[in-house]
PAVO-546065 format. One record per residue (C-alpha): x, y, z; residue number from 1; residue in three letters. Coordinates in steps of 0.05 Angstrom, whole numbers, plus 5000, padded with zeros to 4 digits. Each point is the difference from the previous one (the first is absolute). Layout:
BEGIN
c1  c2  c3  nr  rest
X  Y  Z  NUM  ALA
...
***
This chain:
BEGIN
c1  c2  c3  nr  rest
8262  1714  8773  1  UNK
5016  5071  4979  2  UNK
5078  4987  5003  3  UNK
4988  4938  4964  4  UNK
4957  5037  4946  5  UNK
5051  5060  4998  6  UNK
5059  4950  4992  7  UNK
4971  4964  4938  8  UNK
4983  5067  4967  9  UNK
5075  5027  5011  10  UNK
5026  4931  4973  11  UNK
4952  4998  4940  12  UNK
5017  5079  4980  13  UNK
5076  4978  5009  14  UNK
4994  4945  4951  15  UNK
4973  5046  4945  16  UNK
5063  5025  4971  17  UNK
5030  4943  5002  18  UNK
4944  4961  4956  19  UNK
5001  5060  4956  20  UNK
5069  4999  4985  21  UNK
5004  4931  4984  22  UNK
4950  5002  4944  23  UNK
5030  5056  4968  24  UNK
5032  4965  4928  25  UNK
5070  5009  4974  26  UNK
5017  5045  4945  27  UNK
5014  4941  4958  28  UNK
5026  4936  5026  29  UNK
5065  4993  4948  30  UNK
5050  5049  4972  31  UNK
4994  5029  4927  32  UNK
5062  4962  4977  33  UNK
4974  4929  5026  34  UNK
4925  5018  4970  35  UNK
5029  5020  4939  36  UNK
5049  4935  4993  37  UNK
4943  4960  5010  38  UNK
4957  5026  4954  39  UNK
5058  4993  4940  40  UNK
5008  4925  5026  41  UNK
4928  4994  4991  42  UNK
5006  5036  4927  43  UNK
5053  4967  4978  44  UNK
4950  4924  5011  45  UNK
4933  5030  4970  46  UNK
4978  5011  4931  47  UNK
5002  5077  5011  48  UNK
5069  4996  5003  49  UNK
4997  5006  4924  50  UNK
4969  5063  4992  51  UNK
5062  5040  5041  52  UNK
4972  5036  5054  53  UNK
5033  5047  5050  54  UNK
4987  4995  5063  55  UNK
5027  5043  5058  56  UNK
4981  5006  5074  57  UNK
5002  5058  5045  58  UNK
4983  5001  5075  59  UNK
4954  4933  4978  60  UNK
4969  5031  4944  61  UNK
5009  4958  4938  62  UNK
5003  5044  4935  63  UNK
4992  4953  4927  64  UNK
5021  5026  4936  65  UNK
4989  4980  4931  66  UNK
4958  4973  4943  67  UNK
4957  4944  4987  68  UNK
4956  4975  4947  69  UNK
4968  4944  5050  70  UNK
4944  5029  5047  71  UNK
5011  4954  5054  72  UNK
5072  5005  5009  73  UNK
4982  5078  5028  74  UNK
4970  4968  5057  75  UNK
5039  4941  5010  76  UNK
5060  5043  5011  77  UNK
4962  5035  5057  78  UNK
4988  4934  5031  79  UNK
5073  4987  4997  80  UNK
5015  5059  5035  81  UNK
4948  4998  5046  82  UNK
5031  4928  5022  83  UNK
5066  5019  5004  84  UNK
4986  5048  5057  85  UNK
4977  5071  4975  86  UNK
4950  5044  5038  87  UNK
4973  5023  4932  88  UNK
5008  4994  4926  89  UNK
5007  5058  4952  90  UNK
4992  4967  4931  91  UNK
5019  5040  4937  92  UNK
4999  4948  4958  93  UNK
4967  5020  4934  94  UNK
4960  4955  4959  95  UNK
5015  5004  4919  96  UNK
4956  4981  4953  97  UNK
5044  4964  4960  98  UNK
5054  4998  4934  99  UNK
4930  5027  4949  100  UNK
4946  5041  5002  101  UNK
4945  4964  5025  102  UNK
5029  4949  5020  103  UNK
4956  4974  5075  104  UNK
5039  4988  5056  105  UNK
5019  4932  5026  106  UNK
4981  4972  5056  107  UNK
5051  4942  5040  108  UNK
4993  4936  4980  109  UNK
5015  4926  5025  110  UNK
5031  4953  4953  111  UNK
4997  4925  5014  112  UNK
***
């Protein structure tokens, strides 16, 4: 009963590194290049498209760029990235307030 105990624990402490090894994640699943094409694709179709962002991807990290008087559109183009395959999203898109003064911002709208 002993050897039998003995035998399981050896077997059991064995397995261990192998479990642990297979849960261990990629660094990011696709290359910068293919991330990054996707996310343009996915730009060029959307109504962000507009507002010419930047957008470049280093070891999965996509970077945006740019301006924008539409709230929304700041975190619809994390989304997109976030879709396309990047780890994580560093967004520097600024909001502006608009062409006056004053002026609120807009929000996105849906027409019919």
């Amino acid at each position: 009963m002993r050897r039998l105990l003995a035998s399981f624990f050896l077997i059991a402490l064995a397995a261990v590194p192998v479990l642990a090894a297979s849960h261990t994640p990629a660094p990011h699943a696709y290359s910068d290049s293919a991330i990054e094409q996707t996310i343009r694709a996915k730009l060029a179709k959307s109504k962000i498209g507009k507002d010419g962002f930047q957008v470049h991807v280093h070891n999965g990290v996509a970077t945006w760029e740019g301006h924008t008087t539409v709230m929304q559109h700041k975190g619809a183009a994390t989304r997109m990235a976030k879709s396309a395959g990047a780890t994580s999203v560093v967004n520097n898109i600024h909001i502006d307030g608009g062409a006056k003064p004053g002026q609120p911002l807009r929000k996105a709208s849906v027409t019919p």
